[in-house]
Structure formats: structure tokens, C-alpha cells
C-alpha positions in Angstrom: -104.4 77.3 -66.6 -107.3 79.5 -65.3 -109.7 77.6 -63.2 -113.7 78.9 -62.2 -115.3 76.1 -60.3 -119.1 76.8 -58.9 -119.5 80.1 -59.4 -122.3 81.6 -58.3 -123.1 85.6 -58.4 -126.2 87.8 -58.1 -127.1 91.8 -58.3 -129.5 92.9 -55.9 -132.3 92.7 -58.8 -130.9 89.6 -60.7 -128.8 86.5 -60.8 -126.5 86.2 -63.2 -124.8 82.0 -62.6 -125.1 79.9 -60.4 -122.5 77.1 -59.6 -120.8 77.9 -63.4 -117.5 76.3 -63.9 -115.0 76.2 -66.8 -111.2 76.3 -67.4 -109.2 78.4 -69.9 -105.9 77.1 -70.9 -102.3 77.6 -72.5 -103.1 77.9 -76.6 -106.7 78.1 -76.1 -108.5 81.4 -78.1 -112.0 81.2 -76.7 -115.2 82.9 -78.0 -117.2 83.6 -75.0 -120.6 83.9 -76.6 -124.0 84.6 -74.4 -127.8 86.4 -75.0 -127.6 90.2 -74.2 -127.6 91.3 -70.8 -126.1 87.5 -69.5 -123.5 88.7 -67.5 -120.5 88.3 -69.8 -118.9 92.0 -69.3 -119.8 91.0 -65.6 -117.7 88.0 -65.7 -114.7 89.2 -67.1 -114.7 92.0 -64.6 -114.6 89.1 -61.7 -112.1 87.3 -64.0 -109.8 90.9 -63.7 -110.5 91.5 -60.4 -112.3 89.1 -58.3 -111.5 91.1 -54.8 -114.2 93.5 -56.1 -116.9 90.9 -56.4 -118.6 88.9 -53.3 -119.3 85.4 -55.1 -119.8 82.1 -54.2 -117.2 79.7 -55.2 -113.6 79.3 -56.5 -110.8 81.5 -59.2 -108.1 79.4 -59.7 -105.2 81.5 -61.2 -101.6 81.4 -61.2 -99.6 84.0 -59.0 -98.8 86.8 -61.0 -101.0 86.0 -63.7 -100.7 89.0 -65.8 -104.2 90.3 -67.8 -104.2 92.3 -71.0 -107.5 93.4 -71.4 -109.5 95.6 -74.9 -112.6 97.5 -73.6 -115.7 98.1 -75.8 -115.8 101.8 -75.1 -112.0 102.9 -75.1 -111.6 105.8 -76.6 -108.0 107.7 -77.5 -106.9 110.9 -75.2 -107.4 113.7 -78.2 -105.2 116.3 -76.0 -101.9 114.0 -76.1 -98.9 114.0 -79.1 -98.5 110.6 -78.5 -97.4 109.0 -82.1 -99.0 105.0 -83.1 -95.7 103.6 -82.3 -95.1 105.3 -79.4 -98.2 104.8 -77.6 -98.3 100.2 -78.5 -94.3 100.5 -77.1 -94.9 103.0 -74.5 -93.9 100.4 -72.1 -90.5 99.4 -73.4 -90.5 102.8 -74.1 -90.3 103.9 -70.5 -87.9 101.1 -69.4 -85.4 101.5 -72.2 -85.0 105.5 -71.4 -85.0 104.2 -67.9 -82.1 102.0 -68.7 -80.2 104.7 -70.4 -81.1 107.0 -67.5 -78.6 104.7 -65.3 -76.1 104.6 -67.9 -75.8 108.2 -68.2 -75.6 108.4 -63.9 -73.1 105.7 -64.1 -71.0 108.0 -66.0 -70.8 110.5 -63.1 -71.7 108.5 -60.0 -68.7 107.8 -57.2 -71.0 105.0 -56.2 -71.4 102.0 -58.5 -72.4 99.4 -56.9 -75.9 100.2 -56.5 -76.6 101.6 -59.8 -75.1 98.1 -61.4 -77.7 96.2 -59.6 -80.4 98.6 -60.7 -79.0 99.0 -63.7 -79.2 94.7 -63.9 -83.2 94.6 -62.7 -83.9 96.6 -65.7 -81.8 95.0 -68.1 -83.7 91.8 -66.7 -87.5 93.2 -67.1 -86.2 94.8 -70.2 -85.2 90.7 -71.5 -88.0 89.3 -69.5 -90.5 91.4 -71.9 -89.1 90.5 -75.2 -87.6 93.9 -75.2 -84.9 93.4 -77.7 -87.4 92.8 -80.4 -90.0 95.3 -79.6 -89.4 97.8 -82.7 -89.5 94.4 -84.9 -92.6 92.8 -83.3 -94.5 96.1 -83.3 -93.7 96.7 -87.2 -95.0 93.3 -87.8 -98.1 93.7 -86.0 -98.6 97.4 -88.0 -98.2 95.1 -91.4 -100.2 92.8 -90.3 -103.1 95.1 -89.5 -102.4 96.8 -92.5 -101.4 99.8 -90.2 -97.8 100.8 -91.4 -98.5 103.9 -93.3 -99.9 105.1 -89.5 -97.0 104.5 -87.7 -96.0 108.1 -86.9 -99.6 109.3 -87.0 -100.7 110.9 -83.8 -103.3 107.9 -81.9 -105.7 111.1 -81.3 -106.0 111.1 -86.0 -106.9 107.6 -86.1 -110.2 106.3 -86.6 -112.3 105.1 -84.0 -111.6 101.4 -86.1 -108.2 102.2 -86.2 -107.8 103.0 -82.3 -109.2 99.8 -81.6 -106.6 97.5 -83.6 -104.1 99.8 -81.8 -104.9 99.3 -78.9 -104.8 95.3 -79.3 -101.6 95.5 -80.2 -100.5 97.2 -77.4 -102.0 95.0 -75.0 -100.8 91.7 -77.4 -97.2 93.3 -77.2 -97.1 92.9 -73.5 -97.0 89.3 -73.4 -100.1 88.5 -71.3 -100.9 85.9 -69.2 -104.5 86.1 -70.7 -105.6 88.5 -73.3 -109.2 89.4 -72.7 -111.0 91.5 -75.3 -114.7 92.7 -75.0 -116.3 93.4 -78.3 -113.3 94.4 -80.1 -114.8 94.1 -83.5 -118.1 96.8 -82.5 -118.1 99.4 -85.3 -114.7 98.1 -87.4 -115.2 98.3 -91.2 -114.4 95.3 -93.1 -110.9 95.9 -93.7 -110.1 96.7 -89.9 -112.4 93.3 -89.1 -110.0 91.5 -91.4 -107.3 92.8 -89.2 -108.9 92.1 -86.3 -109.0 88.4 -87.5 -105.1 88.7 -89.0 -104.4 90.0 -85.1 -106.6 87.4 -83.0 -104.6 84.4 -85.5 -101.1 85.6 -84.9 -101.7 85.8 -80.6 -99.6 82.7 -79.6 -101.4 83.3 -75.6 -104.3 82.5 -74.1 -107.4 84.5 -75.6 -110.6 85.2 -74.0 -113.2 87.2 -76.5 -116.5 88.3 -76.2 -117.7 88.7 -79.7 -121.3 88.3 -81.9 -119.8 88.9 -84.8 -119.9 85.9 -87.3 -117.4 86.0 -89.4 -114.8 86.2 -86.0 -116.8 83.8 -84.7 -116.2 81.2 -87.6 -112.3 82.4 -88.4 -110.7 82.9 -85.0 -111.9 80.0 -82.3 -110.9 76.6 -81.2 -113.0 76.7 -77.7 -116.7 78.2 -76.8 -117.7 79.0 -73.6 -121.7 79.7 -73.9 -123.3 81.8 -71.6 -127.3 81.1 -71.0 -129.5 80.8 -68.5 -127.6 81.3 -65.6 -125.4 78.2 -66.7 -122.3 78.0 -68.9 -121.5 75.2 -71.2 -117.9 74.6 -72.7 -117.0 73.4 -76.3 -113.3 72.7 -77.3 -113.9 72.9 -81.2 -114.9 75.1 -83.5 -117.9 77.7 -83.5 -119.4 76.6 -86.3 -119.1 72.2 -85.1 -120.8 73.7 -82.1 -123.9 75.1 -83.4 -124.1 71.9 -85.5 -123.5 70.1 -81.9 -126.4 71.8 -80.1 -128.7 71.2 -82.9 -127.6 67.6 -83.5 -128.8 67.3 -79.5 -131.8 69.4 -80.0 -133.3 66.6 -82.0 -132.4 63.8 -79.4 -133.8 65.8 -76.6 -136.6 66.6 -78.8 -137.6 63.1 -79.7 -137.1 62.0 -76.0 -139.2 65.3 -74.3 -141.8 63.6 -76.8 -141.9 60.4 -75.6 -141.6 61.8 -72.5 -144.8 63.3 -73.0 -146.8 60.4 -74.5 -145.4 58.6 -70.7 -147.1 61.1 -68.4 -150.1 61.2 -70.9 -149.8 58.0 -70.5 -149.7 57.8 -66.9 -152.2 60.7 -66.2 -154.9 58.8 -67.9 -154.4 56.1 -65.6 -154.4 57.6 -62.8 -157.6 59.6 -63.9 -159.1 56.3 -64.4 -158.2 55.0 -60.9 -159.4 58.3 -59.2 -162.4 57.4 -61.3 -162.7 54.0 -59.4 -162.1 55.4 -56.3 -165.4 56.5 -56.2 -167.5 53.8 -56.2 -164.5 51.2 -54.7 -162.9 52.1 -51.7 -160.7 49.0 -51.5 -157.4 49.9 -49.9 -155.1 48.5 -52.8 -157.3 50.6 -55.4 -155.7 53.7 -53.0 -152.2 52.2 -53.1 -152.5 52.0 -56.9 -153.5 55.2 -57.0 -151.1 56.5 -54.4 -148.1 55.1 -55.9 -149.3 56.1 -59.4 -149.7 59.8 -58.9 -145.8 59.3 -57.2 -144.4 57.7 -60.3 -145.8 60.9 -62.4 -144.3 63.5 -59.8 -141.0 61.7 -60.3 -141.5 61.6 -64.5 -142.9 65.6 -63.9 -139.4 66.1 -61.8 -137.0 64.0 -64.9 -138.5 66.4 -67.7 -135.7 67.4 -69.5 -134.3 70.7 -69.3 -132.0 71.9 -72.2 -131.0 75.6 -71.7 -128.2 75.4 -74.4 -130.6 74.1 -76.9 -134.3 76.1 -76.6 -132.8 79.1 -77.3 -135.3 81.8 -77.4 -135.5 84.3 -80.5 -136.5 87.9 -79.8 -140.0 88.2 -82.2 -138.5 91.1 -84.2 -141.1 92.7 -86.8 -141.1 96.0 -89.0 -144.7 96.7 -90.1 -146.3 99.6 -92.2 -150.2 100.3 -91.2 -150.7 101.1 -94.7 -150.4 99.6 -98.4 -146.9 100.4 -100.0 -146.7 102.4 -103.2 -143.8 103.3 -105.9 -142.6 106.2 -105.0 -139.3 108.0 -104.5 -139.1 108.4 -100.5 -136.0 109.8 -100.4 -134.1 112.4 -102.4 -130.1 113.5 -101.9 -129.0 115.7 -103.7 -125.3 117.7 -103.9 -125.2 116.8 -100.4 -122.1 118.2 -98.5 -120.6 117.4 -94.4 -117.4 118.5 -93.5 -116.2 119.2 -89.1 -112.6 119.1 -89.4 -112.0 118.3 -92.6 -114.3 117.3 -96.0 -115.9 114.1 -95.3 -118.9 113.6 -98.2 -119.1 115.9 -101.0 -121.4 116.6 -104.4 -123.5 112.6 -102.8 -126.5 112.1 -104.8 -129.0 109.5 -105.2 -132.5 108.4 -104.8 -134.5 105.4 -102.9 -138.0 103.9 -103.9 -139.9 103.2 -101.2 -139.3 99.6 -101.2 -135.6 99.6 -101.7 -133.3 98.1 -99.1 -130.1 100.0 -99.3 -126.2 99.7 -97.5 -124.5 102.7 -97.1 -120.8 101.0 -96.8 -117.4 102.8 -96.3 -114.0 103.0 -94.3 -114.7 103.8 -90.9 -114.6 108.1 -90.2 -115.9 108.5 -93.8 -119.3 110.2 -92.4 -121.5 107.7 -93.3 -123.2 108.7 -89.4 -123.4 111.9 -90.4 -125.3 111.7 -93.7 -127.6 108.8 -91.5 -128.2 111.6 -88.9 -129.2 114.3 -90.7 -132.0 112.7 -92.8 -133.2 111.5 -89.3 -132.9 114.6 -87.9 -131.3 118.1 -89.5 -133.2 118.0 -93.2 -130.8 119.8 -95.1 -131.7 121.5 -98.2 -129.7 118.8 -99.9 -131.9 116.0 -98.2 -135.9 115.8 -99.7 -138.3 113.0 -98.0 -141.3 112.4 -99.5 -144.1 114.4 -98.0 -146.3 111.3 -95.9 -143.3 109.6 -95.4 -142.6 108.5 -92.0 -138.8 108.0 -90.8 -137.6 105.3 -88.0 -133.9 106.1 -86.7 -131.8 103.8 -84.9 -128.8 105.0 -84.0 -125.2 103.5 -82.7 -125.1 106.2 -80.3 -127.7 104.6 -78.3 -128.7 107.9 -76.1 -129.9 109.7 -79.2 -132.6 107.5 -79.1 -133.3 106.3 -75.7 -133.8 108.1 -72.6 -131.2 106.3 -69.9 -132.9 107.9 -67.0 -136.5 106.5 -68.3 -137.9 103.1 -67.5 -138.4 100.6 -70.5 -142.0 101.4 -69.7 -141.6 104.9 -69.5 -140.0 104.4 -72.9 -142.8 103.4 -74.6 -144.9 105.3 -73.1 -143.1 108.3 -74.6 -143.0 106.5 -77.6 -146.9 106.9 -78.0 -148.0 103.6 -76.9 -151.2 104.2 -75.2 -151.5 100.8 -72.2 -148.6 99.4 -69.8 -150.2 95.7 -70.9 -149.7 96.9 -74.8 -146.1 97.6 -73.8 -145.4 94.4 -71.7 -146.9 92.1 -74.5 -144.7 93.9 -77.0 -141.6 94.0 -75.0 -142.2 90.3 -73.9 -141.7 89.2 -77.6 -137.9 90.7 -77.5 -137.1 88.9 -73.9 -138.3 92.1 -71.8 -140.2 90.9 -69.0 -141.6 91.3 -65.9 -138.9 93.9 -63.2 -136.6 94.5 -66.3 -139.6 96.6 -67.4 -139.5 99.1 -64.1 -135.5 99.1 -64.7 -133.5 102.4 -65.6 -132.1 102.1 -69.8 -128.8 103.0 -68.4 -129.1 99.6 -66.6 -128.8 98.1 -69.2 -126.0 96.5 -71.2 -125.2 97.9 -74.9 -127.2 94.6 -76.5 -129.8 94.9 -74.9 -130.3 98.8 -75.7 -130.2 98.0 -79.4 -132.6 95.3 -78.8 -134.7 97.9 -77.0 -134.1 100.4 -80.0 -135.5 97.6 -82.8 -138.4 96.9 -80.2 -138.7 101.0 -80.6 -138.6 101.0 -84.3 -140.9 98.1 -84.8 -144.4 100.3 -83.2 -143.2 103.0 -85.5 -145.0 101.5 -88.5 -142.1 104.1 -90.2 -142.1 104.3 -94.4 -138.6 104.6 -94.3 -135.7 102.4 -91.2 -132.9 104.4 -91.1 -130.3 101.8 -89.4 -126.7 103.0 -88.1 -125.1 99.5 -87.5 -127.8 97.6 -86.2 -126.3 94.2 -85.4 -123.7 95.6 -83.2 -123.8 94.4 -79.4 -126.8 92.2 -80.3 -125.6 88.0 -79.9 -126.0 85.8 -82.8 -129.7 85.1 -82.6 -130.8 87.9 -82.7 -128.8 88.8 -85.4 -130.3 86.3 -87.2 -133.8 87.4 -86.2 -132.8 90.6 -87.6 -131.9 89.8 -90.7 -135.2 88.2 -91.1 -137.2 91.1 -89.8 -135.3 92.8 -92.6 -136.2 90.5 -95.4 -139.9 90.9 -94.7 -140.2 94.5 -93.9 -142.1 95.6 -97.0 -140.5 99.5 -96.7 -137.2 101.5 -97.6 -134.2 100.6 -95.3 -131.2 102.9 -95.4 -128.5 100.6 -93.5 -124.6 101.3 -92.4 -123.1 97.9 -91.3 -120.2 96.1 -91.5 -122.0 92.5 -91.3 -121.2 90.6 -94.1 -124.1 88.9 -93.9 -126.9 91.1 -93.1 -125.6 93.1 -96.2 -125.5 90.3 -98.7 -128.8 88.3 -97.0 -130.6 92.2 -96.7 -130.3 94.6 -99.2 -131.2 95.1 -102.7 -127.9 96.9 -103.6 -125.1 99.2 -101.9 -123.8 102.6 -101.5 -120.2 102.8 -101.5 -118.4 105.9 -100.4 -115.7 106.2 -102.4 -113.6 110.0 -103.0 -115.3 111.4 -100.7 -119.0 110.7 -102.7 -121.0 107.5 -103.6 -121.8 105.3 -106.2 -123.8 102.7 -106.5 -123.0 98.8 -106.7 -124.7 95.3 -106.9 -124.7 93.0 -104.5 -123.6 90.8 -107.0 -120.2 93.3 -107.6 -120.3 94.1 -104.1 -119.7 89.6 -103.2 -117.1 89.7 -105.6 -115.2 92.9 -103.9 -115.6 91.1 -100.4 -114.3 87.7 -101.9 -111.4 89.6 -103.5 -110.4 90.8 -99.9 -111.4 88.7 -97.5 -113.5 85.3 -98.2 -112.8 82.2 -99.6 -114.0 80.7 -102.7 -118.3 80.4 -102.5 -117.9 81.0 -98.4 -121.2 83.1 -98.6 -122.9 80.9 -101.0 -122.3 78.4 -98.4 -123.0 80.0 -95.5 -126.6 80.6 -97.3 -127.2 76.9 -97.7 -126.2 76.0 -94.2 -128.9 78.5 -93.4 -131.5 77.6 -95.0 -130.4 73.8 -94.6 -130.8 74.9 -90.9 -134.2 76.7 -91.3 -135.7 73.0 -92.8 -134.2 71.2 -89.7 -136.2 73.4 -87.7 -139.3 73.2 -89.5 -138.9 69.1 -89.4 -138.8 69.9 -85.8 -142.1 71.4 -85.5 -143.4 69.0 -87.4 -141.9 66.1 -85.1 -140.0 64.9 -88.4 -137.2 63.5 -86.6 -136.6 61.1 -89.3 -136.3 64.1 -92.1 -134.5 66.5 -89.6 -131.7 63.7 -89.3 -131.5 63.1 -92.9 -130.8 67.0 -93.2 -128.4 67.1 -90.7 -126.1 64.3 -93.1 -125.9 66.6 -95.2 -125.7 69.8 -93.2 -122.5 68.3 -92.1 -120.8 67.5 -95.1 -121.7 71.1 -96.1 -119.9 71.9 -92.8 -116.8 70.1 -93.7 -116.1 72.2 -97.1 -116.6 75.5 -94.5 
């Protein structure tokens, strides 16, 4: 078991928890969730190593508690001939030539003795590692992933995608204690997700996995830890039983905050009408009333319940157009051609209307950035815009786009925003307030930089959103706020993404590379593709319906419905029960 009790833990400009506690333990593979720029990264650096970090509180581990750990941003060593297999074995790599190393000395030495006990340890770390079936278990782990054919590939000729499931297995081969992983599914293409999944299913340890993404999130899980608001709450279940949890206790709270209201109404008009008296009747037990009155409503002001987990705030994400949208082709390709290397896109054609809301989808390396980049940027002769149109560009390569030695202010201000107030009020809308605004970018963590790049976008009033993988880094609401923002934009949106759902709730139809060109497909072909390979039966049809069965909860919320919202929560979870 690991063990955080009262953790508490600040940066000069921000606290991050205070007095958190939670346990992790044997069999457990938890999502650990949390709003951009929480302190989840942050945490699992402490959790790695907590000598580093001056906190308040207690880490509870086991001596020798071995870590694997998956960064976000490991990338392979190009200059190296190290093959696939070699580099997830390397360890029982090195022992098991170390081993032979003291057999072959053996052979020559006068002196034994010393070389048998050596020759004994690493026999016994050899054992102690699962070392006799490490060929077997990595060859499983390479089929499982779908990653066989690779095996004597060089690591630096993978994909970026590829790399990553690589370098899970090497880490899962080691046997960990805990196996932490941070964003391991940023940028993977639906079949390497699918592995991913395959890979997070067969760990028989402890996990510990930061993830937004939502199919993970509802295939992989049987604990939550929830970052928010400087507090952490723990959920031993399912992600999807949990969000139907906190919204199950939004509508208590909310019917008791209510009544909790009408009190100190209530109770405020009282004491108004004894301050009232108190004018004209100076009677001592009038004051006592009065006195003990305005006490009861500090102690019903101090009771108002607080419910972090539960109120939630959105980002207000909005694309707008200044003008009135008219049929038109916006964008023209046209024999277009990218090679570095190697060929990567060749003899691509096709044509967007200036209200058509397109996915460019394909294997990860298949230069789907590239073609994305140079409309944004290079103009090819192959690449024709239309002549007013107006191009917005975010990019997964966050510094194209931001400035990390600017200010968010500064930002904005470069962005042609004319007032600091204009840029506050905007920013505030996205969860940007008050000294985050005078921070550096490169402060910031890799959410909140694409949350800063769709506040970007949005005061472009752009004809045409050219989006490279928008939902990555950014948590679950604001994914969902997203995909709304995308629904009502009334423009063209070019999009790359490996979200299942923004794809299917988003667009209008897909691009899929395919030979090294593209051709068109309907979402409707595109659902069946993705069922073929990685869904069950209607999963996406019901996924819609527990959406929008959530979206009517909500507005029977507003509208202090409590009766209706409960009624819809029946059957939101018997809709649960066939997920």
C-alpha cells in the first residue's frame, strides 16, 4: 500500500493541496483525473521523489518500493542502434551478459570462491526479475500491442505513438512496485490507443495514470482519485459510476443549498424587521432578539455548503465569425506533395466549403502535421485559400503559437487585443484570472497552454480553425466544452484528432490518409470502421444518449426541477448499466 495523509504543498505563487489524503493499493489501476494546471504532474513528482519537495504532512511507502514511471514528453535517442527488443529487455539484457561474463572468468580463474557467490547474486536478481521468461513476456506484450512486426526495428524508426507503447512496456516488464504513467495516450492514433488500453488491462500491479482521455478513462479504471480545488476526492469504482455519483450528489446539495437559502432569507428578513424595531423600542430583550438573531445567521452563512467536486466550472469556449457566412470553397488542395526522409503524402486533393467541419485522420507519422502546417503557414502552390478568408491555427506544438517568454497578457496583447480589462474578461471565461495573467506561458502546464491557444483562436473571428489535436492535455470538461464550441462555430474546421468523440459528435465527414493520399468517408462509414476495431455494439450511440440525458439533468437543475432531474437520473442509470 502507498499511503498520502494531509498533504499540504504550495509554489511561491500558488497552492496546489492542502491536507489531501488518499491510499493506492495492491490490484488497484487508478485514473488520476484533475482541471489543467491542478498539480497532478506536481504530485507524482513528490510521489517519485518526495526528498525534493518541502511539504507538510506524511508518504507512507514500503522500503524499496520500486517506481516505473511513462513521461508525457519522452522522446527516443535518434543517434543509438538500439533494436525494439533490445531497448524493453535492456535490463535483463545487461544482467544476463553479466552472468555469462562470470561464467566465461570461471573458466580461467584460480579463485572460485568469490566468483560462485557473485556468480549466485546474479543468478538471484536474474530469478528475482522474472528473468527466465523475459524473451516470452516481451513477445506477448509486442502481440498485444500489435507491435511484433517492429521487434528488430531500430526504437529511433518508430513513431512518436509507437515509442510511447514501447516505452510502457519496458517500464511494465520491470515488475514495478507502482507503475505511474503521465498522459501516455497524448498524440496515439486509434490503433496505438487501443493498445494502450490492451497494455493498461494486462498490468497485474499497481497503476497510477493521469489521463483525459475518455475512452481510457471508461475501459481501463476500477479507482479515481480527483484532483480540484486544492482537495482530492477518492472513488473505488468505475469512471463512468463516478460522474453519475457526483451528479447524483449535485442534485442533493443542490436542493439543500436551496433551502438553505430560503433559511437565511428567511432569517435576514427577521432580523431586518427587528433592526426595524429597534428604532422606536429600545427594550433590552428587543436587542437580545436581535443579537442572538444576527448570530444564528453568521452560523447558517458559516454551514453553507461547499461542494468543490460537484460545481465544476466549464471554461466558456466560443468560435465566432464578425461576419455573415456564405457558400464558398475556402480551401483548395490540390496534387499536394510532403516528403523529409521519406514520401509521406502524395498526389492529396480535395476541397472544403466554408461551413464544412472536416477530420483529417491517419496512423500516427503519416504527415497529417505537415499538410495542417503548411496551409497555416507555408502556402504551397498546391494549397489555394480563398482570397478574404481568414485562417486560425492551433498547433500541438504549442510554441508555434505561443510565446513562452510572454505573459498571458502580453499574449493578447500581441494578439491585437486593444485593453488589459478586454483581455482579463476574456481570459476569465477559460479560468485565467487574476496573477496567472502576469505569469510567464512556459509556466504553464501543457493543458492549460492549449486552453490558452482555444482562448487565442476564439478573438480571431477566423473563416477557417485549423486544429492539430485539440483535446490533448485539456481534462474532460473542457473537452466537452470543446466539442460544443465546435458544434456551434458556424465556419470551416480542418481537425487532426484521435478523439473518438469529438470526431463523431464534430464533424461533417473525414479525411482518411490512406497510400500515402486521402479519400473521403462518412461519419456514418467512418462509426462502422471504429466499431469494427475497437468499440462494442451501439457504445457511441450510447455514449450520445448519456450525454444529452446529462445535458437535460442539468437544465432541470437550473430550473430547480429536482423532481424531473431525479426522474432522469433513473434512467441515466440503467443507460449506464448496458455501458
Amino acid at each position: 500500500m502507498i499511503k498520502v495523509e494531509q498533504l499540504s504543498f504550495s509554489f511561491p505563487q500558488k497552492e496546489l493541496y492542502t491536507n489531501i489524503s488518499f491510499t493506492l493499493e495492491e490490484g488497484q489501476h487508478c485514473a488520476f483525473i484533475g482541471t489543467s494546471g491542478s498539480g497532478k504532474s506536481t504530485l507524482i513528482d513528490i510521489l517519485m521523489d518526495p526528498d525534493r519537495y518541502l511539504f507538510d504532512g506524511r508518504l507512507e511507502m514500503e522500503p524499496g518500493c520500486s517506481i516505473g514511471y511513462v513521461s508525457q514528453f519522452a522522446q527516443p535517442d535518434t543517434s543509438a542502434d538500439t533494436t525494439v527488443f533490445e531497448y524493453i529487455g535492456a535490463s535483463f539484457i545487461k544482467l544476463q551478459n553479466e552472468i555469462e561474463s562470470i561464467c566465461s572468468e570461471m573458466e580461467t580463474s584460480s579463485d572460485i570462491e568469490p566468483l560462485l557467490d557473485k556468480y549466485q547474486l546474479a543468478l538471484d536478481a536474474f530469478d528475482a526479475m522474472g528473468g527466465n521468461d523475459f524473451e516470452s513476456n516481451i513477445h506477448k506484450q509486442l502481440n498485444l500491442a500489435n507491435l511484433m512486426k517492429r521487434r528488430d526495428l531500430k526504437v529511433s524508426d518508430l513513431s512518436g505513438g509507437e515509442f510511447k507503447l514501447v516505452q510502457v512496456m519496458k517500464e511494465m516488464l520491470n515488475r514495478p512496485d507502482l507503475m505511474i504513467m503521465d498522459e501516455p495516450d497524448v498524440f496515439l492514433d486509434f490503433d496505438n490507443l487501443n493498445a494502450l488500453k490492451q497494455l493498461i488491462n494486462s498490468h497485474k500491479g499497481i497503476l497510477l495514470v493521469v489521463t483525459h482521455n475518455r475512452y481510457l478513462l471508461n475501459h481501463c479504471f476500477n479507482k479515481i482519485i480527483h484532483l480540484e480545488n486544492m482537495e482530492i476526492q477518492e472513488y473505488d469504482g468505475r469512471y463512468i459510476e463516478y460522474n453519475f455519483s457526483l451528479l447524483q450528489t449535485k442534485i442533493e446539495l443542490q436542493e439543500l443549498t436551496l433551502a438553505e437559502k430560503e433559511e437565511i432569507e428567511r432569517n435576514e428578513n427577521i432580523i431586518d424587521n427587528l433592526r426595524a424595531i429597534a428604532t422606536y423600542n429600545s427594550e433590552a430583550s428587543r436587542g437580545r432578539a436581535l443579537k442572538a438573531r444576527v448570530k444564528f445567521q453568521e452560523r447558517l452563512e458559516a454551514r453553507r455548503i461547499k461542494a468543490p467536486f460537484v460545481d465544476i466550472k466549464q471554461p466558456e469556449i466560443h468560435f465566432g465569425i464578425d461576419h455573415d457566412v456564405q457558400d464558398l470553397t475556402v480551401l483548395k488542395v490540390d496534387q499536394y506533395r510532403a516528403a523529409y526522409d521519406e514520401l509521406l503524402l502524395d498526389k492529396v486533393s480535395f476541397e472544403m466549403k466554408s461551413t464544412d467541419k472536416v477530420a483529417l485522420i491517419g496512423p500516427n507519422g503519416t504527415g497529417k502535421t505537415t499538410l495542417l502546417r503548411d496551409i497555416a503557414n507555408n502556402h504551397p502552390d498546391s494549397i489555394t485559400l480563398h482570397a478574404d478568408a481568414k485562417v486560425a491555427y492551433l498547433s500541438q506544438l504549442q510554441g508555434e503559437v505561443l510565446k513562452d517568454s510572454n505573459t498571458l497578457l502580453e499574449e493578447f496583447i500581441d494578439a491585437g487585443m486593444s485593453t488589459y480589462d478586454e483581455i482579463r474578461a476574456h481570459l476569465a471565461g477559460y479560468g485565467f484570472e487574476r496573477e496567472i495573467l502576469n505569469q510567464r506561458i512556459e509556466s504553464l502546464s501543457g493543458g492549460e497552454k492549449n486552453l490558452l491557444q482555444l482562448a487565442k483562436v476564439a478573438v480571431s473571428n477566423a473563416d477557417l480553425l485549423l486544429l492539430d489535436e485539440p483535446t490533448s492535455h485539456l481534462d474532460t470538461y473542457t473537452q466537452i466544452a470543446l466539442d460544443q464550441a465546435i458544434q456551434d462555430y458556424k465556419g470551416a474546421i480542418l481537425m487532426i484528432s484521435h478523439d473518438f468523440y469529438s470526431v463523431v459528435n464534430g464533424m461533417d465527414y473525414v479525411l482518411i490518409i490512406d497510400d500515402k493520399t486521402v479519400r473521403r468517408m462518412t461519419i456514418k462509414k467512418f462509426k462502422k470502421m471504429i466499431y469494427a476495431r475497437h468499440f462494442d455494439k451501439d457504445y457511441l450511440e450510447l455514449e450520445q444518449q448519456k450525454k444529452a440525458l446529462e445535458t437535460k439533468i442539468e437544465l432541470a437543475l437550473k430550473a430547480t426541477d429536482f423532481e424531473l432531474a431525479q426522474s432522469l437520473m433513473d434512467e441515466l442509470e440503467a443507460l449506464i448499466k448496458l455501458l
